[in-house]
C-alpha positions as CSV (number, residue, x, y, z in Angstrom):
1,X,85.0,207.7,-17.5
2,X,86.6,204.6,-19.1
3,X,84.9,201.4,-19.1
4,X,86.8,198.5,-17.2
5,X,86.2,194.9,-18.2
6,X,87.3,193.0,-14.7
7,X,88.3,189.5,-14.7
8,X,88.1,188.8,-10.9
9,X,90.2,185.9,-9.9
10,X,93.5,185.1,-12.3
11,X,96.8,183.8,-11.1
12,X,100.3,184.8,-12.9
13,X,103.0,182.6,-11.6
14,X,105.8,180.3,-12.2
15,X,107.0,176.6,-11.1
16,X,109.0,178.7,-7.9
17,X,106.1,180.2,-6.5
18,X,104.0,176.9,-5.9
19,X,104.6,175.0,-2.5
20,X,104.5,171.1,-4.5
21,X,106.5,169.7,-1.1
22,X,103.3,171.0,1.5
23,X,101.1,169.5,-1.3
24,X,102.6,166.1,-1.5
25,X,103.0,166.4,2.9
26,X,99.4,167.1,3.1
27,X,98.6,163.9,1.0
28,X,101.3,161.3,2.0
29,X,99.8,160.2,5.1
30,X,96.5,160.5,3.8
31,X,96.0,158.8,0.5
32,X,92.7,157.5,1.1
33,X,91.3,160.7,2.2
34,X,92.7,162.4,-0.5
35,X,90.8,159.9,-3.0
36,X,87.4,160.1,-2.0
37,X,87.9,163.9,-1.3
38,X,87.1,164.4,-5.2
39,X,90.3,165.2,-6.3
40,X,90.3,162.2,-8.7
41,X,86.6,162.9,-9.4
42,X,85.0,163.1,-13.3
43,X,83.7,166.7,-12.6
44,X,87.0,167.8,-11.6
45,X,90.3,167.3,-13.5
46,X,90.0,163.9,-15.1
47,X,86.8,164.3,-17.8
48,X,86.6,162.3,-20.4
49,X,88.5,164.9,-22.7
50,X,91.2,165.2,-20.3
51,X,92.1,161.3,-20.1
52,X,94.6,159.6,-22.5
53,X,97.0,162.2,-25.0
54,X,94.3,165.0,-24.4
55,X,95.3,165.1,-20.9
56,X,99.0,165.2,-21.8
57,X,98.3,168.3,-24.1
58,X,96.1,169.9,-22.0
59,X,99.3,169.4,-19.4
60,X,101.9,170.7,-21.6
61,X,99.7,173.5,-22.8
62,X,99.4,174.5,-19.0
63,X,102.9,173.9,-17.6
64,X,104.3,176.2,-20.9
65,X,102.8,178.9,-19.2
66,X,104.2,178.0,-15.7
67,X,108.1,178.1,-17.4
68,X,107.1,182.0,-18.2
69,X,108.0,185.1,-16.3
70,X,104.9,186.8,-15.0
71,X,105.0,189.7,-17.4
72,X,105.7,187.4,-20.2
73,X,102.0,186.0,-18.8
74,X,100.5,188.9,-19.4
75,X,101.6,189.5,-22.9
76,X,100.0,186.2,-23.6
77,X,96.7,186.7,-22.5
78,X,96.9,189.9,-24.3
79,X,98.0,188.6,-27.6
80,X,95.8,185.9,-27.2
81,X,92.6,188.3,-27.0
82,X,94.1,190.1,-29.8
83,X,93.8,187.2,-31.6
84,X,96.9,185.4,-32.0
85,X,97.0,182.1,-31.8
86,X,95.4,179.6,-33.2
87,X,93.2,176.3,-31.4
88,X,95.5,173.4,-31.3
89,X,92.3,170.9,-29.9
90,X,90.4,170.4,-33.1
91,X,92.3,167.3,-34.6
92,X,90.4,165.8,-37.2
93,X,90.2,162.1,-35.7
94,X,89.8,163.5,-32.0
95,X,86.1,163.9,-30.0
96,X,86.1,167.9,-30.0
97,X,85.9,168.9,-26.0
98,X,82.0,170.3,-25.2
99,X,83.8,173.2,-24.2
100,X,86.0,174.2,-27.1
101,X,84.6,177.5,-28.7
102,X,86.0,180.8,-29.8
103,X,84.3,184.1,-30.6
104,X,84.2,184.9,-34.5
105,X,86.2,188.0,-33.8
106,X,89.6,188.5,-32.0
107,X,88.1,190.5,-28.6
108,X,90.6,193.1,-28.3
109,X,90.4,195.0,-32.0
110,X,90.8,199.0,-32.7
111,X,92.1,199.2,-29.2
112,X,89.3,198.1,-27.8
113,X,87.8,195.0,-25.9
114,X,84.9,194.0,-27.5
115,X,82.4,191.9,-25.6
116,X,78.8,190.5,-27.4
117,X,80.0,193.9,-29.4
118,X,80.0,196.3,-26.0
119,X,83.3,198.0,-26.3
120,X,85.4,197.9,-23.2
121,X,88.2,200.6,-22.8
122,X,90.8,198.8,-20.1
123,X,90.7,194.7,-19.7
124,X,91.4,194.8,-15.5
125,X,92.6,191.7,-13.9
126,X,93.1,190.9,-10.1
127,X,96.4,188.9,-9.9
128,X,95.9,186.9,-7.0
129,X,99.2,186.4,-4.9
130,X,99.2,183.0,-2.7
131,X,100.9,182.7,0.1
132,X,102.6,179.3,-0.1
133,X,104.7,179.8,3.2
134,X,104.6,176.7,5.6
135,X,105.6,176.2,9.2
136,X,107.0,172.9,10.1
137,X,108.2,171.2,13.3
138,X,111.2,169.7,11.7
139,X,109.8,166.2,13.0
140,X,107.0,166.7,10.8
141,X,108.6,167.1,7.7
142,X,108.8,163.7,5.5
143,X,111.1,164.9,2.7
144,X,115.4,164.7,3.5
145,X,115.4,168.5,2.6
146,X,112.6,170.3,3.5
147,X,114.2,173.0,5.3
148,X,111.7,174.1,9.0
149,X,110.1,176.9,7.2
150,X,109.4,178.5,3.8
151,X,108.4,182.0,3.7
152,X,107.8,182.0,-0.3
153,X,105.3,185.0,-0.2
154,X,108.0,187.7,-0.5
155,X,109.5,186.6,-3.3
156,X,106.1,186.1,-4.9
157,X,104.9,189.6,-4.3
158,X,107.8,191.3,-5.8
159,X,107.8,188.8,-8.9
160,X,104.3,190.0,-9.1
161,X,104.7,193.7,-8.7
162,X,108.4,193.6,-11.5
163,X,105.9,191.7,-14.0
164,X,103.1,194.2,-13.7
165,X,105.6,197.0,-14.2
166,X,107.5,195.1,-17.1
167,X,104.4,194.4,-18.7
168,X,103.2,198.6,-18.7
169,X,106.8,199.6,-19.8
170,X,107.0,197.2,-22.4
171,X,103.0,197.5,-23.7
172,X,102.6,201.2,-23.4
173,X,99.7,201.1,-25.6
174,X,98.2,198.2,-24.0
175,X,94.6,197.5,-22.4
176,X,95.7,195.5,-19.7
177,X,95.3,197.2,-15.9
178,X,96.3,195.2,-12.6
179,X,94.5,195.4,-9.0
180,X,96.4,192.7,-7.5
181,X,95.8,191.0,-4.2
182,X,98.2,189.8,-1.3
183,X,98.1,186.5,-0.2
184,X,98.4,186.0,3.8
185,X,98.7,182.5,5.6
186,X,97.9,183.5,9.3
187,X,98.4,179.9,10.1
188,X,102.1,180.9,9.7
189,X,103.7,184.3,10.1
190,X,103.6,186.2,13.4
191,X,101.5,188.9,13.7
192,X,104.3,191.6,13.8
193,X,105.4,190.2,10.5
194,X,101.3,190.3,8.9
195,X,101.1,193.9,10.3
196,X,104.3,195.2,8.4
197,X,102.6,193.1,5.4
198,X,100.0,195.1,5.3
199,X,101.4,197.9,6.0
200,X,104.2,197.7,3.2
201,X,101.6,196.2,0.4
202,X,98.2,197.9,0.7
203,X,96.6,200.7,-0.8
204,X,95.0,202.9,1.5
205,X,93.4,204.6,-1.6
206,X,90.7,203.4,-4.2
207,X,92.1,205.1,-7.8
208,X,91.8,202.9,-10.4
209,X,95.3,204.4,-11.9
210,X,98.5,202.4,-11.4
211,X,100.7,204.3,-9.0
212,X,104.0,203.3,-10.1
213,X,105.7,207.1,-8.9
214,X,104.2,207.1,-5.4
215,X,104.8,204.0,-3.6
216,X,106.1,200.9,-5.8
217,X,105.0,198.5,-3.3
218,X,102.1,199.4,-2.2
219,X,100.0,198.1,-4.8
220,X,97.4,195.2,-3.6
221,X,93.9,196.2,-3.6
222,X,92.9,193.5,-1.2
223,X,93.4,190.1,1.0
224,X,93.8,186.8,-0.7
225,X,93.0,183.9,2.0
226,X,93.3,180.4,1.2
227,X,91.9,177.7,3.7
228,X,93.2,174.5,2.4
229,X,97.0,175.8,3.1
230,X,96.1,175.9,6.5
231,X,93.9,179.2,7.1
232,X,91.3,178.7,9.5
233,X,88.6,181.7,9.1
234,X,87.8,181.3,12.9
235,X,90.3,179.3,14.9
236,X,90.3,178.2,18.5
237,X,93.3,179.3,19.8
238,X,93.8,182.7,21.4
239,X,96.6,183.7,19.7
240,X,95.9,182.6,15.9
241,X,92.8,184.0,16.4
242,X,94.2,187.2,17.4
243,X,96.0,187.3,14.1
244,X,93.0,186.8,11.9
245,X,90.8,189.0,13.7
246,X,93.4,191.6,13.0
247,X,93.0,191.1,9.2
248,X,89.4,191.5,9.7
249,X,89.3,194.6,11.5
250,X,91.9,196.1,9.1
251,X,89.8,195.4,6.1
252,X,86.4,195.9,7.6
253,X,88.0,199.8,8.7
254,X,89.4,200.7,5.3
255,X,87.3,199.0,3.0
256,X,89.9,196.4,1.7
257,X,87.8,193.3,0.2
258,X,89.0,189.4,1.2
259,X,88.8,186.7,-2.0
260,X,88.6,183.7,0.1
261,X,88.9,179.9,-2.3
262,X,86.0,177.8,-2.2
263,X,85.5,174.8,-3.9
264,X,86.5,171.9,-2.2
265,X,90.3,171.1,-4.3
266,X,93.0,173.1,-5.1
267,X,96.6,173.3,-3.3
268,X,96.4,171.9,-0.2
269,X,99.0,172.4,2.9
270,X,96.7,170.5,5.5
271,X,94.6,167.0,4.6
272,X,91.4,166.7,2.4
273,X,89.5,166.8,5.8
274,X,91.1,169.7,7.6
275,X,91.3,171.7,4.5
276,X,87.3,171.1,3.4
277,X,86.1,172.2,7.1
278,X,88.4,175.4,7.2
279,X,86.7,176.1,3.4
280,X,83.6,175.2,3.9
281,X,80.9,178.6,3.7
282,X,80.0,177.8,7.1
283,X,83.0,178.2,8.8
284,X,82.6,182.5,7.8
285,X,79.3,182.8,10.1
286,X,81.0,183.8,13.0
287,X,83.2,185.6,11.1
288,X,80.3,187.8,9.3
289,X,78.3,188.2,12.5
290,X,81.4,189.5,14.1
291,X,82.1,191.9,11.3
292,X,79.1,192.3,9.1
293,X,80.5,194.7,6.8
294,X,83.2,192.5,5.8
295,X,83.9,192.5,1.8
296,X,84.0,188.6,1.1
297,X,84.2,187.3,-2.1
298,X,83.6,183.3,-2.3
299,X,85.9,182.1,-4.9
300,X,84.2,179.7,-7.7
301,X,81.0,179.7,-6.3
302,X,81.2,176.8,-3.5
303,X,81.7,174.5,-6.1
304,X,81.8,170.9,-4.6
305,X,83.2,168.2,-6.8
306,X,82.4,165.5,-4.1
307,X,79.7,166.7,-1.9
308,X,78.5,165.1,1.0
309,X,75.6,162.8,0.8
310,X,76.2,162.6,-2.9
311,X,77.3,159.4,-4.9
312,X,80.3,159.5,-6.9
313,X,77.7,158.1,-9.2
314,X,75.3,160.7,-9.2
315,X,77.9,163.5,-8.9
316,X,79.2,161.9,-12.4
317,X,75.4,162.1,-14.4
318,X,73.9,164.8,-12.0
319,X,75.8,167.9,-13.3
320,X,73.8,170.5,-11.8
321,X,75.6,171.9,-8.6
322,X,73.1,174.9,-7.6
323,X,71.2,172.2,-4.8
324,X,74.9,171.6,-3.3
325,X,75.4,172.5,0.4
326,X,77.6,175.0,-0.1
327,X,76.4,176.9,-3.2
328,X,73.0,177.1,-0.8
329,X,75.0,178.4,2.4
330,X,76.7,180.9,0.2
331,X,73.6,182.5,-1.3
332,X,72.2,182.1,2.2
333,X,75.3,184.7,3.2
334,X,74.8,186.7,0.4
335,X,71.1,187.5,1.2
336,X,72.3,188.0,4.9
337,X,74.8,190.4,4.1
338,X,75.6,193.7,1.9
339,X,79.1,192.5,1.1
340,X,79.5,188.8,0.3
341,X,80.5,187.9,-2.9
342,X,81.0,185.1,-4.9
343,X,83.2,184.4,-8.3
344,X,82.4,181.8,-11.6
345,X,86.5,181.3,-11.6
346,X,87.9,177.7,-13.0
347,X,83.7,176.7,-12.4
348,X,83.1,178.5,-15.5
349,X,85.2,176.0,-17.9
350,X,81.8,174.1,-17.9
351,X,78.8,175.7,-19.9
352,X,76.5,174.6,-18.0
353,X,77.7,176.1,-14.7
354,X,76.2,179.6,-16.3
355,X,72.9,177.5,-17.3
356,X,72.4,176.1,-13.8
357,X,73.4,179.8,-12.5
358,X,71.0,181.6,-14.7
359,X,68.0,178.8,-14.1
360,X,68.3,179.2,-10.5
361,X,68.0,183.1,-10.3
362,X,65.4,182.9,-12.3
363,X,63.4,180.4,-10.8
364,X,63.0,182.3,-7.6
365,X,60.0,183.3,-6.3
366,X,61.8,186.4,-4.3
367,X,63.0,188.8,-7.3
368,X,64.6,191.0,-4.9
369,X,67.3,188.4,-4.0
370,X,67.8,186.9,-7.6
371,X,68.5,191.0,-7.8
372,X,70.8,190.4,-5.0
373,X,72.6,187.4,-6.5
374,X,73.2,189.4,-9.7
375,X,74.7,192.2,-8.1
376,X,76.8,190.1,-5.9
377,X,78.4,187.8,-8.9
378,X,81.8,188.5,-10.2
379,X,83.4,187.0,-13.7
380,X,86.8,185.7,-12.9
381,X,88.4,182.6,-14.7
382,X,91.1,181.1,-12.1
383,X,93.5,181.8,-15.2
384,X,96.6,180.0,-15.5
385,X,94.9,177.2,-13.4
386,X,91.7,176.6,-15.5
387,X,94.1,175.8,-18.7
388,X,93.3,172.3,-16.8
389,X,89.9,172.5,-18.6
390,X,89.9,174.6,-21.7
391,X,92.5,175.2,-24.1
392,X,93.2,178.5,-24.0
393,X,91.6,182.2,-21.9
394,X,90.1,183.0,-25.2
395,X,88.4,179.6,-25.4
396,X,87.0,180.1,-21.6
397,X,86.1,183.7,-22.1
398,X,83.4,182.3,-25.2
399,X,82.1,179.7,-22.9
400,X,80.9,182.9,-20.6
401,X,80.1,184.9,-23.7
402,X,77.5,182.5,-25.1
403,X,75.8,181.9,-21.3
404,X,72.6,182.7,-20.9
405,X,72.8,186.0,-19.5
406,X,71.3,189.5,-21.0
407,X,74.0,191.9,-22.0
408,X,72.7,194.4,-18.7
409,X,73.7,191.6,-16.7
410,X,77.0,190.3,-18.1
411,X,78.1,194.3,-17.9
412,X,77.0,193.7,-13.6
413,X,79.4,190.4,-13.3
414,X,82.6,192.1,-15.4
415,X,82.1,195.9,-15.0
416,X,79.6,197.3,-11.8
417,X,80.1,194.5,-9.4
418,X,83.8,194.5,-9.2
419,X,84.1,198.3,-9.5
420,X,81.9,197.8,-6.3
421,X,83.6,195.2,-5.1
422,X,87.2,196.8,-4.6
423,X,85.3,200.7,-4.0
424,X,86.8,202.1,-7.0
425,X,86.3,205.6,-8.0
């Protein structure tokens, strides 16, 4: 059988698929909140190798990618694992980033991906597809032409699905495979419209071949949820409940796994507040103890830029994040139960997110959950997002390859636990 190499959590998309109007709503009445919520904080975006022209470069390096059609995305990350291009960061008069590295060797050589010299015979990624649909009372909306509602997602999905089948009719010999996911914001569409969703999009088998003859459409291995847009895992009300639950029973049934964002920034439809208690780790106990078997995977680890209780002082010198509340509740879940997840995407720009991972498994007393935690972690790299923090996918995939895990256990977070994780065969 060939040997996959998974990253876990990557975006492909351009400046039409973003909703920059619900971001810029969500904030406008709510500056404050949106300032202490950590957006602005050291640990986040604005590090000291991001402020001043760095910043700007890091900006331009990002946004070049966003003027790029989605298969033209692809080719780029291939070429640059093949080795083909060059760092841009190391100016001789400029403070080299802590985080600027690149393997000695380009990883994909003699048609093969090469990691800490383990050959790897496909390089898999999971495209994830947001849904950046809004529903507005027209007396809500602050811009003169923001139209009542945006259904985005379509148009997203299909870009996603003609890149993926660009890129395999233009690479034929290349190692790139795709097990996208569809975004859904229950918060907005009907539940007549979700159920044709996933009706029309999922796979209701677990090959790991691309199916283009069978079904074109059909394509997404799994649920992409994203509270800060507006999804709340639990809500109140009868009806939006109604529609969530039914997401929940259809993946719990068939075996479809949820990626669910979890750090406390990102896009944002609702305010800071609003979109922290929706994402919060917490918020999923009802949801696990109503469907225990549920395939969660907690995107970038819980990671909390501004955690409660925490000083923007000591958040700046206290670098460590595996005592944060969320990190805690999501190994508490992943304990609890079989199928919770969690991802290293965009946290993984820092080195010494992998150091505090790899101290904390180690350090606990109970080996059969640092077991558990090791078969429950899943390489991703919030690709084209985490450009925001390293220079290039190359430069983030180095940062992982020097961590301090053993070889048996990198081979768990990019190979068996995503095989796992989506029920391949």
């Amino acid at each position: 059988m060939e040997r996959y190499f998974f990253d876990s959590h990557m975006h492909a998309m351009n400046l039409t698929h973003p909703n920059f109007v619900s971001f810029v709503d969500s904030i406008a009445d709510n500056i404050t909140e949106f300032i202490t919520s950590g957006a602005l904080s050291p640990g986040y975006l604005l590090t000291p190798s991001n402020r001043g022209q760095q910043g700007l470069i890091t900006l331009l390096n990002m946004f070049s990618l966003f003027e790029q059609p989605i298969a033209k995305i692809f080719a780029f990350m291939e070429a640059d694992l093949k080795g083909q291009f060059e760092s841009k960061e190391a100016a001789p008069k400029a403070k080299q980033p802590h985080n600027l590295m690149y393997p000695p060797k380009a990883y994909i050589r003699d048609g093969k991906f090469y990691f800490r010299d383990v050959a790897y015979d496909k390089y898999a990624l999971i495209p994830l597809v947001m849904d950046f649909s809004r529903l507005l009372d027209e007396n809500d909306a602050k811009a003169y032409y923001t139209t009542e509602k945006q259904e985005k997602l379509i148009d997203y999905v299909k870009d996603t699905l003609a890149g993926i089948e660009s890129y395999k009719k233009e690479n034929k010999e290349g190692l790139l495979e795709f097990f996208p996911f569809l975004g859904i914001n229950t918060e907005v569409h009907s539940l007549e419209f979700i159920k044709k969703l996933l009706q029309a999009y999922i796979r209701d088998d677990f090959s790991v071949n691309w199916s283009s003859k069978r079904n074109k459409q059909k394509q997404f291995r799994g649920i992409k949820l994203y509270p800060p847009l507006g999804t709340n895992p639990w809500p109140e009300e009868k009806d939006k409940l109604k529609k969530i639950r039914y997401i929940y029973q259809f993946c719990e049934s068939k075996n479809i796994a949820i990626i669910t964002h979890c750090d406390d920034q990102g896009f944002r439809g609702v305010n800071a507040k609003l979109a922290q208690q929706y994402t919060n780790p917490s918020a999923w106990k009802v949801v696990l103890e109503h469907y225990p078997k549920l395939k969660i995977d907690f995107a970038h680890y819980g990671r909390q830029y501004n955690p409660i209780g925490k000083s923007p002082l000591k958040v700046l010198f206290d670098r460590s994040f595996t005592s944060d509340p969320w990190f805690l509740e999501i190994i508490e879940l992943m304990i609890s139960y079989e199928n919770v997840y969690a991802d290293f995407s965009f946290s993984g720009t820092d080195p010494l997110f992998y150091e505090n991972l790899y101290n904390f498994i180690k350090e606990l007393d109970d080996k059969k959950s640092a077991q558990r935690i090791l078969e429950r972690s899943l390489f991703g790299s919030d690709f084209m997002i985490n450009l925001a923090k390293v220079e290039s996918y190359s430069n983030y995939l180095r940062i992982f390859e020097l961590s301090p895990f053993s070889d048996q256990e990198i081979n768990l977070f990019v190979s068996e636990n995503p095989m796992r994780f989506l029920s391949l065969n």
